[in-house]
C-alpha positions in Angstrom: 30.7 72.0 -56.5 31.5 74.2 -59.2 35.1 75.8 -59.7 36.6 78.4 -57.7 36.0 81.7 -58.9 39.4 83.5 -58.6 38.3 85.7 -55.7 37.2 82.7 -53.5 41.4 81.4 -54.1 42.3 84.5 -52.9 39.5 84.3 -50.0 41.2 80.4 -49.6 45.0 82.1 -48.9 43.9 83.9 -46.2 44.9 83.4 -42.5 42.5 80.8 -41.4 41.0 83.3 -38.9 39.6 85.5 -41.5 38.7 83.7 -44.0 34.7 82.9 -42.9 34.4 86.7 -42.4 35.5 87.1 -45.8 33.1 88.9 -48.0 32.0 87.4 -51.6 30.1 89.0 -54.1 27.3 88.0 -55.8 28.9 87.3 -59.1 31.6 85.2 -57.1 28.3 82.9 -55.1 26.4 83.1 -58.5 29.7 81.1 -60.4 29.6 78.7 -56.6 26.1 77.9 -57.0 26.2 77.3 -61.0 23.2 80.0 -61.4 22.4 83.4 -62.5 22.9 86.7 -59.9 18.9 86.7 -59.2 18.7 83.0 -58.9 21.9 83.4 -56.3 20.2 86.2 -54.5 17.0 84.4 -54.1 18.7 81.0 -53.4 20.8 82.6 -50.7 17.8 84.3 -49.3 15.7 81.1 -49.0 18.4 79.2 -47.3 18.5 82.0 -44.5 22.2 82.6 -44.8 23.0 85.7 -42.9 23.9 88.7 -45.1 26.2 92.0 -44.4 24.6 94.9 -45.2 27.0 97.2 -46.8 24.6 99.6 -48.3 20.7 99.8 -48.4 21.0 97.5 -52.0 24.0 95.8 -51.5 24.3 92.9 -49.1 26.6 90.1 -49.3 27.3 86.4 -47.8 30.2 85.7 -45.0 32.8 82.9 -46.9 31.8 80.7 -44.0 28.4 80.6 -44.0 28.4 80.1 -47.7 30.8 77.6 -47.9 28.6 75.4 -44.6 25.5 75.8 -47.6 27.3 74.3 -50.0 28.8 71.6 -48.0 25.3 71.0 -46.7 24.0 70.1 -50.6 27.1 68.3 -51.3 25.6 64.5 -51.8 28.2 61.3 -52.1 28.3 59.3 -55.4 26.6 55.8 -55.1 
Protein backbone atom coordinates (compact mmCIF):
# COMPACT_ATOMS: atom_id res chain seq x y z
CA UNK A 1 0.00 0.00 0.00
CA UNK A 2 0.98 3.35 -0.71
CA UNK A 3 1.92 5.97 2.11
CA UNK A 4 -0.42 7.63 4.29
CA UNK A 5 -1.73 10.75 3.02
CA UNK A 6 -1.68 13.11 6.05
CA UNK A 7 -5.44 13.17 6.44
CA UNK A 8 -5.74 9.26 6.71
CA UNK A 9 -2.90 9.78 10.06
CA UNK A 10 -5.19 12.04 11.40
CA UNK A 11 -8.30 9.63 10.43
CA UNK A 12 -5.64 6.78 12.23
CA UNK A 13 -5.71 8.97 15.76
CA UNK A 14 -9.13 8.85 16.15
CA UNK A 15 -11.08 6.91 18.84
CA UNK A 16 -11.38 3.54 17.39
CA UNK A 17 -15.14 3.92 17.19
CA UNK A 18 -15.07 6.56 14.69
CA UNK A 19 -12.59 5.98 12.75
CA UNK A 20 -14.50 3.63 9.83
CA UNK A 21 -17.16 6.38 9.69
CA UNK A 22 -14.47 8.64 8.92
CA UNK A 23 -14.88 10.44 5.65
CA UNK A 24 -11.85 10.67 2.94
CA UNK A 25 -11.62 12.56 0.04
CA UNK A 26 -10.95 11.67 -3.16
CA UNK A 27 -7.61 13.23 -3.42
CA UNK A 28 -6.76 11.37 -0.02
CA UNK A 29 -8.11 7.52 -1.81
CA UNK A 30 -6.58 8.68 -5.14
CA UNK A 31 -2.77 8.97 -3.13
CA UNK A 32 -4.16 5.14 -1.29
CA UNK A 33 -4.79 3.68 -4.53
CA UNK A 34 -1.54 5.13 -6.33
CA UNK A 35 -3.91 6.55 -9.22
CA UNK A 36 -5.39 9.66 -10.60
CA UNK A 37 -8.90 11.26 -9.01
CA UNK A 38 -11.00 9.77 -12.11
CA UNK A 39 -9.21 6.44 -11.97
CA UNK A 40 -10.04 6.53 -8.02
CA UNK A 41 -13.63 7.38 -8.62
CA UNK A 42 -14.13 4.76 -11.21
CA UNK A 43 -12.00 2.20 -9.25
CA UNK A 44 -14.11 2.85 -6.08
CA UNK A 45 -17.30 2.62 -8.13
CA UNK A 46 -16.46 -0.76 -9.71
CA UNK A 47 -15.55 -2.34 -6.36
CA UNK A 48 -19.16 -1.38 -5.06
CA UNK A 49 -17.83 0.39 -2.03
CA UNK A 50 -20.61 2.26 -0.48
CA UNK A 51 -20.43 6.11 -0.92
CA UNK A 52 -21.89 9.14 1.38
CA UNK A 53 -23.67 11.44 -0.56
CA UNK A 54 -22.82 14.78 0.66
CA UNK A 55 -24.06 16.73 -2.25
CA UNK A 56 -25.55 15.81 -5.66
CA UNK A 57 -21.59 15.78 -7.16
CA UNK A 58 -19.81 15.00 -4.21
CA UNK A 59 -19.74 11.56 -2.63
CA UNK A 60 -17.12 10.05 -0.64
CA UNK A 61 -15.84 6.54 0.83
CA UNK A 62 -16.32 5.49 4.79
CA UNK A 63 -12.38 4.91 6.13
CA UNK A 64 -13.59 1.45 6.80
CA UNK A 65 -14.84 0.26 3.84
CA UNK A 66 -11.92 1.68 2.06
CA UNK A 67 -9.35 0.45 4.14
CA UNK A 68 -11.40 -3.63 3.88
CA UNK A 69 -10.61 -2.80 -0.32
CA UNK A 70 -7.31 -2.29 0.19
CA UNK A 71 -6.69 -5.03 2.55
CA UNK A 72 -8.61 -7.23 0.13
CA UNK A 73 -5.80 -6.49 -2.84
CA UNK A 74 -3.05 -6.73 -0.46
CA UNK A 75 -1.05 -9.99 -1.88
CA UNK A 76 1.98 -11.71 0.36
CA UNK A 77 5.58 -11.73 -1.18
CA UNK A 78 6.66 -15.19 -2.36
Amino acid sequence: MAAKPHRIAVIDALPTEMQDHALVGMKDAAALLNVCVPQARKIIRDAGIPLVELTERKKLPRWGALRDFLMSRETVAA
